[in-house]
C-alpha positions as CSV (number, residue, x, y, z in Angstrom):
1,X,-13.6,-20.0,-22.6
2,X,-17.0,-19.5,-21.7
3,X,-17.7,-15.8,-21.0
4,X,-20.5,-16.6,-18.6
5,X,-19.7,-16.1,-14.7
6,X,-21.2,-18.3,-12.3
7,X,-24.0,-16.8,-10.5
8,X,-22.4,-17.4,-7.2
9,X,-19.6,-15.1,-8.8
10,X,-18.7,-11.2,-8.4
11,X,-19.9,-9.3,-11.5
12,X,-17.8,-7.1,-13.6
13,X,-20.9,-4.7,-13.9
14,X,-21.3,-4.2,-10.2
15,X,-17.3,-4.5,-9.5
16,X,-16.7,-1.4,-11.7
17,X,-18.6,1.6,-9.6
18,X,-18.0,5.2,-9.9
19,X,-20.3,6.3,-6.9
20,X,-18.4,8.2,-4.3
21,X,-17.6,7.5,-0.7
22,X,-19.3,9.9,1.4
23,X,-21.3,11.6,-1.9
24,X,-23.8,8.8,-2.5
25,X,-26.8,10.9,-2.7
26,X,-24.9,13.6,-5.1
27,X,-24.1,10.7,-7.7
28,X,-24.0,11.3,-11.1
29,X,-21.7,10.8,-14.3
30,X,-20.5,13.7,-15.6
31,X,-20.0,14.6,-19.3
32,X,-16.6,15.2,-19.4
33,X,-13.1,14.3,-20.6
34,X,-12.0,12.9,-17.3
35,X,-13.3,9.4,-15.8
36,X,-14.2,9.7,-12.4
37,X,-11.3,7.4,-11.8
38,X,-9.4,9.7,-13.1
39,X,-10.6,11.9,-11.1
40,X,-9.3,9.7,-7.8
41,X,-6.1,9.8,-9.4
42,X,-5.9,13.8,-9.4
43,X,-7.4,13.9,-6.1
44,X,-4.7,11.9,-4.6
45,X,-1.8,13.8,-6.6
46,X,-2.9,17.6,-4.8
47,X,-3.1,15.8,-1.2
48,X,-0.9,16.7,1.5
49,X,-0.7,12.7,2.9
50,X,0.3,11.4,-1.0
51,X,3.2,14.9,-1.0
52,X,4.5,13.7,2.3
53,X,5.2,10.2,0.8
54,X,8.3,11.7,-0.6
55,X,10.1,12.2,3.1
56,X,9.2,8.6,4.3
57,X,11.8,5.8,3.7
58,X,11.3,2.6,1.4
59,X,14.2,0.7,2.2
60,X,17.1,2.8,2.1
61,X,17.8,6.2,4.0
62,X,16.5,9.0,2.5
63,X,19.0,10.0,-0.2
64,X,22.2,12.2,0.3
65,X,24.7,12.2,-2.6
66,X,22.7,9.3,-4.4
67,X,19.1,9.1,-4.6
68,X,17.1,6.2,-4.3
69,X,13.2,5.5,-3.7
70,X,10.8,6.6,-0.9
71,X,7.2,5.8,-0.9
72,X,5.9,8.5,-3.0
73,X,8.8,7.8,-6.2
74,X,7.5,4.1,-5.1
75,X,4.1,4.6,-5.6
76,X,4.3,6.4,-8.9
77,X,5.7,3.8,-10.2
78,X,3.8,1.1,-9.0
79,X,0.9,2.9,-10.7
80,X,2.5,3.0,-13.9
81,X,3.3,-0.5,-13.7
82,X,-0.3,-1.5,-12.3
83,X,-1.3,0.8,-15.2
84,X,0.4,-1.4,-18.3
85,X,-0.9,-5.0,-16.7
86,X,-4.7,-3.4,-16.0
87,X,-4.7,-2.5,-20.4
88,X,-3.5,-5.8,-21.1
89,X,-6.1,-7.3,-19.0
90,X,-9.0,-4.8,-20.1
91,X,-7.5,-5.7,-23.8
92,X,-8.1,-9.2,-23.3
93,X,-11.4,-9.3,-20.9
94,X,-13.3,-6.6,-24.1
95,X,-12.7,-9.4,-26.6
96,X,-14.1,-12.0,-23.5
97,X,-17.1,-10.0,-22.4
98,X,-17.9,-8.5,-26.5
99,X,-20.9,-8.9,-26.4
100,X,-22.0,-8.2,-23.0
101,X,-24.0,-4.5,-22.7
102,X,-21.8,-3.2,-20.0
103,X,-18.3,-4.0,-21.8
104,X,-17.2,-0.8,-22.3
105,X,-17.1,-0.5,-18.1
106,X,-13.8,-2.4,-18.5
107,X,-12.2,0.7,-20.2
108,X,-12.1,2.3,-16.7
109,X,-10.1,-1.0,-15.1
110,X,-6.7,1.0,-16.0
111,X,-7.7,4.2,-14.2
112,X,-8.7,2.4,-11.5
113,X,-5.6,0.3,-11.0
114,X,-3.6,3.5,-11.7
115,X,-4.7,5.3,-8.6
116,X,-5.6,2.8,-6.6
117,X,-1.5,2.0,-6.9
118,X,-1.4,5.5,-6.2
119,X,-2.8,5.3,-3.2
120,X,-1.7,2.0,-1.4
121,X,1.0,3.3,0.6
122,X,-0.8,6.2,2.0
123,X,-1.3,4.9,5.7
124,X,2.4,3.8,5.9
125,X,4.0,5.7,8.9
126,X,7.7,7.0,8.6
127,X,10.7,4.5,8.3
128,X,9.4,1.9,6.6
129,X,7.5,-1.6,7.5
130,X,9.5,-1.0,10.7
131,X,7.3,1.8,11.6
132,X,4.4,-0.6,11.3
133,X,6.4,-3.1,13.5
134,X,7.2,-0.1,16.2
135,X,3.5,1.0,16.7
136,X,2.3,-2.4,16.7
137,X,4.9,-3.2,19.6
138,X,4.3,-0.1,21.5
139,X,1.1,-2.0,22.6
140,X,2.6,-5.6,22.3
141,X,5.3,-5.4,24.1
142,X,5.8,-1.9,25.1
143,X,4.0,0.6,27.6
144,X,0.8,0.7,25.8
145,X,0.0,-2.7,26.9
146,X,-1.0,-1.4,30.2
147,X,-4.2,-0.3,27.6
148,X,-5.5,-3.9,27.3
149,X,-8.1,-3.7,30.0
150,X,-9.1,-0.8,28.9
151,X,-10.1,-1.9,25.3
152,X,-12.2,-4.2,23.4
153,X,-11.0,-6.9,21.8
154,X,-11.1,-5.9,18.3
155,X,-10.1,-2.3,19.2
156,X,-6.8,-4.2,21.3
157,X,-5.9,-6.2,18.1
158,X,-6.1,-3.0,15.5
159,X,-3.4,-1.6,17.7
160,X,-1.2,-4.6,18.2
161,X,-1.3,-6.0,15.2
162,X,-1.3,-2.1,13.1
163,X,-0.9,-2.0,10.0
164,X,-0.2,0.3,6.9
165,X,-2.7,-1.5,4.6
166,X,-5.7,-0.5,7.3
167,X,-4.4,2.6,7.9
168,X,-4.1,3.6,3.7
169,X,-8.3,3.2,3.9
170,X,-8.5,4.9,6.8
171,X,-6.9,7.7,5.5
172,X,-9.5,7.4,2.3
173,X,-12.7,6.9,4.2
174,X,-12.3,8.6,7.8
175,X,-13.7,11.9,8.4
176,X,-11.3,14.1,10.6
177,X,-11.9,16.4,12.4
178,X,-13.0,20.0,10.3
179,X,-13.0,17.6,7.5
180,X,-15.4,17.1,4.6
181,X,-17.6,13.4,4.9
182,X,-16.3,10.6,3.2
183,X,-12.7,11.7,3.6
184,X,-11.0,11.5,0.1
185,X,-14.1,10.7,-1.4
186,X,-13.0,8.5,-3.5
187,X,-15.1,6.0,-5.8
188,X,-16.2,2.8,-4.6
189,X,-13.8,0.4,-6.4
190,X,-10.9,2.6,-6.3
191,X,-11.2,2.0,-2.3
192,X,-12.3,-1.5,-2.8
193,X,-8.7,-2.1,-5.1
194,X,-6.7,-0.5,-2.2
195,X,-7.7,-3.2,0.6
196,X,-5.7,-6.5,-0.2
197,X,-6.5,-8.1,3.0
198,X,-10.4,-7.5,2.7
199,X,-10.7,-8.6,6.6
200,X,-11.0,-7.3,10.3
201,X,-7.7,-7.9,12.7
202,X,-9.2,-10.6,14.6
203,X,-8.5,-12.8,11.4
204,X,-4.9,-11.2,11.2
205,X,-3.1,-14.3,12.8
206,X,0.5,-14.8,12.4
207,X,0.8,-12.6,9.4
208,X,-0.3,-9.4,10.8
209,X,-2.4,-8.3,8.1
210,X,-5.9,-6.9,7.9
211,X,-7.6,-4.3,6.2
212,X,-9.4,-2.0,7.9
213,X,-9.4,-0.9,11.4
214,X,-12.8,-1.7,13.7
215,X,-13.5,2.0,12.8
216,X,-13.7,1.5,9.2
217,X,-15.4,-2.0,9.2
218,X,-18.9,-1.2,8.1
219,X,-17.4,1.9,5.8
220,X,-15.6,-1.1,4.3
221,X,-18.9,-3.3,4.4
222,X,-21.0,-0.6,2.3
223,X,-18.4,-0.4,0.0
224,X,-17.9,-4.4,-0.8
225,X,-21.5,-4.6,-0.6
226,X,-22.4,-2.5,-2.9
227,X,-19.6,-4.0,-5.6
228,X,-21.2,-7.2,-4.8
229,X,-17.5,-8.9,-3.4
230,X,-18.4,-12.4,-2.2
231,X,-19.1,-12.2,2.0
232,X,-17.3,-15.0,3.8
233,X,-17.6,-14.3,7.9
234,X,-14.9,-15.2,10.2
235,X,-16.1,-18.4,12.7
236,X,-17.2,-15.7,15.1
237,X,-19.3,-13.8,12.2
238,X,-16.1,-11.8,12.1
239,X,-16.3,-9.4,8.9
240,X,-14.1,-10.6,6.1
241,X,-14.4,-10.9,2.1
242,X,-13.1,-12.4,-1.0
243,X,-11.0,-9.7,-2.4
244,X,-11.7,-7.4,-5.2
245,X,-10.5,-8.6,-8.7
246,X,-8.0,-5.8,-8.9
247,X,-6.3,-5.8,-5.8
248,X,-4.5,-9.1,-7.5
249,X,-3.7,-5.9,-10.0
250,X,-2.4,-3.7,-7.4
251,X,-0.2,-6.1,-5.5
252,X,1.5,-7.4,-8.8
253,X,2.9,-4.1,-9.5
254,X,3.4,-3.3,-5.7
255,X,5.6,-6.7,-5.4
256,X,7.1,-5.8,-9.1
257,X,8.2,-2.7,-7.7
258,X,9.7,-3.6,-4.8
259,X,11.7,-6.4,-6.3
260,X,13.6,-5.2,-9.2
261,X,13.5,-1.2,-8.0
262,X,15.6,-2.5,-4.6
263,X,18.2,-4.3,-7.1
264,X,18.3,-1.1,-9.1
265,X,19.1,0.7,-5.6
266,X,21.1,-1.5,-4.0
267,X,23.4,-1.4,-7.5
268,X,23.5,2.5,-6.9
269,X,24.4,2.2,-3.2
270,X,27.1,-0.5,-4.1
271,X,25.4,-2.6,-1.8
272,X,24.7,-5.2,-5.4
273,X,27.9,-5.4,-7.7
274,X,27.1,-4.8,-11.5
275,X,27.6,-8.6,-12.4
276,X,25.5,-9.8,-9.5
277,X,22.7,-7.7,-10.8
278,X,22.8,-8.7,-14.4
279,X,22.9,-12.2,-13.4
280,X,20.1,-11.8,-11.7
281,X,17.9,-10.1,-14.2
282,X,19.1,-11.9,-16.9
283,X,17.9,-15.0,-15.7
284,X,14.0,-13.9,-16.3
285,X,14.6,-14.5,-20.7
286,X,15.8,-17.1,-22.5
287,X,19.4,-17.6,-24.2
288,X,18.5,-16.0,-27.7
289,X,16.8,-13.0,-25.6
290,X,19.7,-12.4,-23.3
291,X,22.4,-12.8,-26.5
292,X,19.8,-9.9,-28.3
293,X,20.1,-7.6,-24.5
294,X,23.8,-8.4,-24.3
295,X,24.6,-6.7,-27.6
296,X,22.6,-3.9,-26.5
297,X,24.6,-3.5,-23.4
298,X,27.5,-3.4,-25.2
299,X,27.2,-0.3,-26.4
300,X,26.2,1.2,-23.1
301,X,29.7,1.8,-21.1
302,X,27.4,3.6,-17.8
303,X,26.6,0.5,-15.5
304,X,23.7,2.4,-13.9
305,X,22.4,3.0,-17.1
306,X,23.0,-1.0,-18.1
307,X,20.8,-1.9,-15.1
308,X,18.0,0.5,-16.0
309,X,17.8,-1.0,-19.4
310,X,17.5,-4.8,-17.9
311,X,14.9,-3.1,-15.2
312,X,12.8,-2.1,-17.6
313,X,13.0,-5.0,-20.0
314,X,12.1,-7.4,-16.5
315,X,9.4,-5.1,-15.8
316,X,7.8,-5.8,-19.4
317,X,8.0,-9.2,-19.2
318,X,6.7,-9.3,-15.5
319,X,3.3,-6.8,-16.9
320,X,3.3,-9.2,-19.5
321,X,3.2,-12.1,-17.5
322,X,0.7,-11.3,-14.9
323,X,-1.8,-9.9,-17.1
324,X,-2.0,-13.4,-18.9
325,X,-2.2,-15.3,-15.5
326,X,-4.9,-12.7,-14.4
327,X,-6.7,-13.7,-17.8
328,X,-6.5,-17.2,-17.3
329,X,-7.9,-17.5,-13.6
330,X,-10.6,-14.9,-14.0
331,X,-13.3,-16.9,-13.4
332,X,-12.0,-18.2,-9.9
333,X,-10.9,-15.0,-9.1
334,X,-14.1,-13.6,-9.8
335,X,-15.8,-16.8,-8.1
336,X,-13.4,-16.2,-4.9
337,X,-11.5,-18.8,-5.0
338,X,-8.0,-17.7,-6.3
339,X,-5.8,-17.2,-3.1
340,X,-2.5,-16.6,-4.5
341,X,-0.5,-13.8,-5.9
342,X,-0.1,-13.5,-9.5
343,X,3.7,-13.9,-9.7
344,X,3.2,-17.4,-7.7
345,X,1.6,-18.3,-11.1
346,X,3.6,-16.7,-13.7
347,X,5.6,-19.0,-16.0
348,X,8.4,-21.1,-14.7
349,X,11.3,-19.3,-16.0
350,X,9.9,-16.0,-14.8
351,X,8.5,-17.2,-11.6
352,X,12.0,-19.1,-10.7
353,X,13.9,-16.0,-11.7
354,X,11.9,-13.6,-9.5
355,X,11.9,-15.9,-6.5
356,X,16.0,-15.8,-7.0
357,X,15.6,-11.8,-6.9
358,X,13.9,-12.2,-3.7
359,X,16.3,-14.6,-1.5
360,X,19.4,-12.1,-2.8
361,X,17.0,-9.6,-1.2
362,X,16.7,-10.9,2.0
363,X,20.2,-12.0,2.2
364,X,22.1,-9.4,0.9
365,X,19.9,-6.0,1.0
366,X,17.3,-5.9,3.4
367,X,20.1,-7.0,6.1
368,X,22.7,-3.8,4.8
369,X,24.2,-2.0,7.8
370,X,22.6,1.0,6.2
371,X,18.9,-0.2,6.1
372,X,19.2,-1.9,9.5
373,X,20.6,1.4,11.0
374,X,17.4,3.0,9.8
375,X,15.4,0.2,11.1
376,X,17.1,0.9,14.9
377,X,16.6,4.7,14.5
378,X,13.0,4.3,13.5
379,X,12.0,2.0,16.0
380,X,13.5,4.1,18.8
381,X,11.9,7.4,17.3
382,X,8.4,5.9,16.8
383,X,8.5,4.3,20.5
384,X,9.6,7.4,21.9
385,X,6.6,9.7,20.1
386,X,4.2,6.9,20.7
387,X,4.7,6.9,24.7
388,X,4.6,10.5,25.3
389,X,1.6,11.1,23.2
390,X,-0.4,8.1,24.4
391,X,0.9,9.2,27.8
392,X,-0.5,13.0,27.0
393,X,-3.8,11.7,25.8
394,X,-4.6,9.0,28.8
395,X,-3.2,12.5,31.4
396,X,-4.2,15.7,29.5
397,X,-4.7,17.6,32.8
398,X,-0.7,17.2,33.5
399,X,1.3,20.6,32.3
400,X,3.9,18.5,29.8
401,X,0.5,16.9,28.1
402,X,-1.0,19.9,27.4
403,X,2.2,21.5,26.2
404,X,2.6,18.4,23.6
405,X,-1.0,18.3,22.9
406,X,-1.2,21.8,21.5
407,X,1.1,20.9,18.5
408,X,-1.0,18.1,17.6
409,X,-2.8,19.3,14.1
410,X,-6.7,19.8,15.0
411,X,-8.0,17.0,12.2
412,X,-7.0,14.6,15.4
413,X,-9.4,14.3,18.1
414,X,-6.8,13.7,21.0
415,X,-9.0,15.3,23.5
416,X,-11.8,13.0,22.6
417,X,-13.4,11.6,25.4
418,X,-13.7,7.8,24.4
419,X,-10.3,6.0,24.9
420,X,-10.0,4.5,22.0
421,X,-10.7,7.9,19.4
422,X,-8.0,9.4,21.3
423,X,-5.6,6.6,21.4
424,X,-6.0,6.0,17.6
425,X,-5.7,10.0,17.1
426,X,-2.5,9.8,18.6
427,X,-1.8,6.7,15.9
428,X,-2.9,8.4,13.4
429,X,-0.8,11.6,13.9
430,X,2.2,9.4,14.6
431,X,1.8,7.3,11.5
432,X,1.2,10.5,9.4
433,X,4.4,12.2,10.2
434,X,7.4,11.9,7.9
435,X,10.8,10.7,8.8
436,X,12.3,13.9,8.8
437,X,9.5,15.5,11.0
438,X,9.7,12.7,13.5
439,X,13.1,12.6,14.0
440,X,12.8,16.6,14.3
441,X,10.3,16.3,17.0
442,X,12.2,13.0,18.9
443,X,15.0,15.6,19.0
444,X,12.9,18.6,20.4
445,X,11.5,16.6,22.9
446,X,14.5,15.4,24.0
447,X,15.7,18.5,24.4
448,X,18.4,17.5,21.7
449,X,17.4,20.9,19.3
450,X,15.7,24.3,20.4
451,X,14.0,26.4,17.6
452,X,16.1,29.5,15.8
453,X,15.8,32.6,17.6
């Protein structure tokens, strides 16, 4: 294959960027044993909003006798997994790009990927995508809408169409307040990896899904800028761009993840018998692979343990696959015009097999009475925080608004006087809150729970 882009096409050279968010003017690469992608990684680790991923739901209820995933256990994993595929592809792309002066760049693709993966579920509020959903109708269909007049139009869609995506690079770029710039401070195509819908929430549609709020559009525009990711306005001369090579990196191992790590849960939480789930991950290998993992199963009598082995030897194959279609279409990913997700174009038997995982999803997990009673808790929780709070900020002179307000952390400008900054503080601090916090607070407010004395 020829190893020369089109010139119309994003660069490897400019893509990979270790200048910091926030720090431009204090650029410089350091001597040292870690990258400064490595250095993202570490960063997000010690945070408070990646520690309080570990008390906010990923499907199932937060564990009592049997543990299963939230989003932080989630998002480690993802990043191992986005990890593995971003070697094989930086394996493959070296031997590609050999003789090119800036190859060894692509040695820092893994570390990217890695905490990138790390980082993608940072804006997600408690109780899962139904927290997203709860926000988003607060405004919709809720008492928020009475806001609409009030707002722009793009400031009017962030908030009925919110989502956790946005909200992750919020968390990355936005300076709160007694905050240092640039947020995280995190290097340009680490933040560039996280956005997977690289576009403003005008162009949201139907799907719901954007990637930055209003407030982070031109942080978002310096950054793809400076990677040199492919411009391509809305009609309107709405901001929007071709994504950056690796978020097709990142949402491989998010969607990996999420698909066999819900099997492996739902067989915990008995949700999944032991023969429904072996059928199912069987059916990614062919006959003289599954006789080979058979005989190895036979001398496991522990079923949970039987189902981790199959996980992990799905998970293989599915790094293995997705590196080689990443390979394959680099050139039109790098051109902009690749517009699907890796595992729609992973082999037939694999592709077929994962697509079978998915519909027992949706038919048999995601509707449990278990998850769906989390759902319902959630979304009356969330609707209940969001209307007193945006209620407190619109009236702070009232005597229950100031009460409220005053255990609302500083970093969030409630008391703002634009509209919108305080509305989105309240967001913010809604969305930051774990489940067991909100729930806490729902019940204190309420008058359900009074503190010890």
């Amino acid at each position: 294959m020829n190893d020369r882009p089109s010139p119309h096409a994003m660069r490897w050279e400019r893509l990979i960027s270790d200048k910091r968010f926030g720090l431009e003017d204090y650029h410089n690469r350091r001597a040292d044993t870690r990258s400064d992608f490595t250095r993202d990684y570490d960063r997000l680790v010690f945070s408070s909003p990646f520690r309080r991923l570990q008390n906010k739901t990923q499907v199932f209820p937060l564990p009592g006798s049997i543990f299963v995933h939230n989003r932080l256990t989630h998002s480690l994993e993802v990043s191992c997994v986005g990890r593995s595929v971003a070697r094989e592809i930086a394996r493959a792309l070296r031997q590609r790009y050999a003789s090119h002066p800036w190859v060894d760049k692509l040695d820092d693709i893994p570390d990217i990927v890695a905490a990138a993966c790390l980082a993608h579920d940072l804006g997600n509020p408690p109780f899962g995508h139904n927290g997203e959903r709860a926000i988003s109708t607060f405004f919709s269909e809720g008492p928020g809408s009475e806001l609409r007049a009030e707002l722009t139009p793009r400031q009017w869609q962030d908030l009925v169409n919110f989502e956790g995506n946005a909200n992750a690079f919020r968390q990355l770029v936005h300076r709160f307040s007694g905050r240092r710039k640039g947020g995280f401070a995190m290097t340009y195509s680490t933040l560039a990896s996280v956005v997977k819908y690289p576009y403003e929430s005008t162009l949201a549609e139907k799907a719901n899904k954007f990637g930055f709020f209003c407030t982070e559009s031109e942080a978002f525009c310096r950054v793809a800028d400076e990677l040199g990711m492919i411009s391509r306005p809305g009609p309107g001369g709405e901001v929007r761009y071709c994504r950056h090579p690796l978020v097709f990196v990142v949402e491989a191992a998010d969607d990996i993840c999420y698909e066999v790590m819900d099997l492996e849960d739902a067989h915990k939480l008995k949700i999944l018998t032991t023969d429904e789930v072996t059928r199912l991950m069987l059916g990614f290998f062919d006959n003289s692979r599954q006789d080979h993992m058979k005989q190895i199963m036979a001398t496991v009598a522990d079923p949970n343990e039987r189902v981790a082995y199959l996980r992990s030897c799905v998970i293989g194959t599915l790094v293995d696959c997705c590196a080689a279609t990443f390979v394959q279409h680099e050139q039109e990913i790098l051109q902009g015009t690749f517009k699907t997700p890796l595992l729609a174009c992973i082999s037939e038997r694999e592709r077929e097999a994962y697509e079978e995982c998915n519909r027992v999803s949706w038919n048999k997990i995601y509707c449990a009475s278990s998850v769906v009673d989390v759902e319902l808790a959630g979304n009356r929780i969330i609707t209940f925080l969001m209307e007193k709070l945006i209620h407190a900020v619109r009236f702070p002179d009232l005597a229950y608004s100031r009460l409220l307000l005053a255990k609302v952390p500083e970093q969030y400008d409630v008391h703002s006087p634009d509209l919108f900054t305080k509305v989105q503080a309240a967001v913010d601090h809604v969305a930051a809150m774990t489940d067991v916090y909100a729930l806490d607070l729902y019940r204190k407010l309420n008058g359900m729970s009074l503190p010890a004395v």
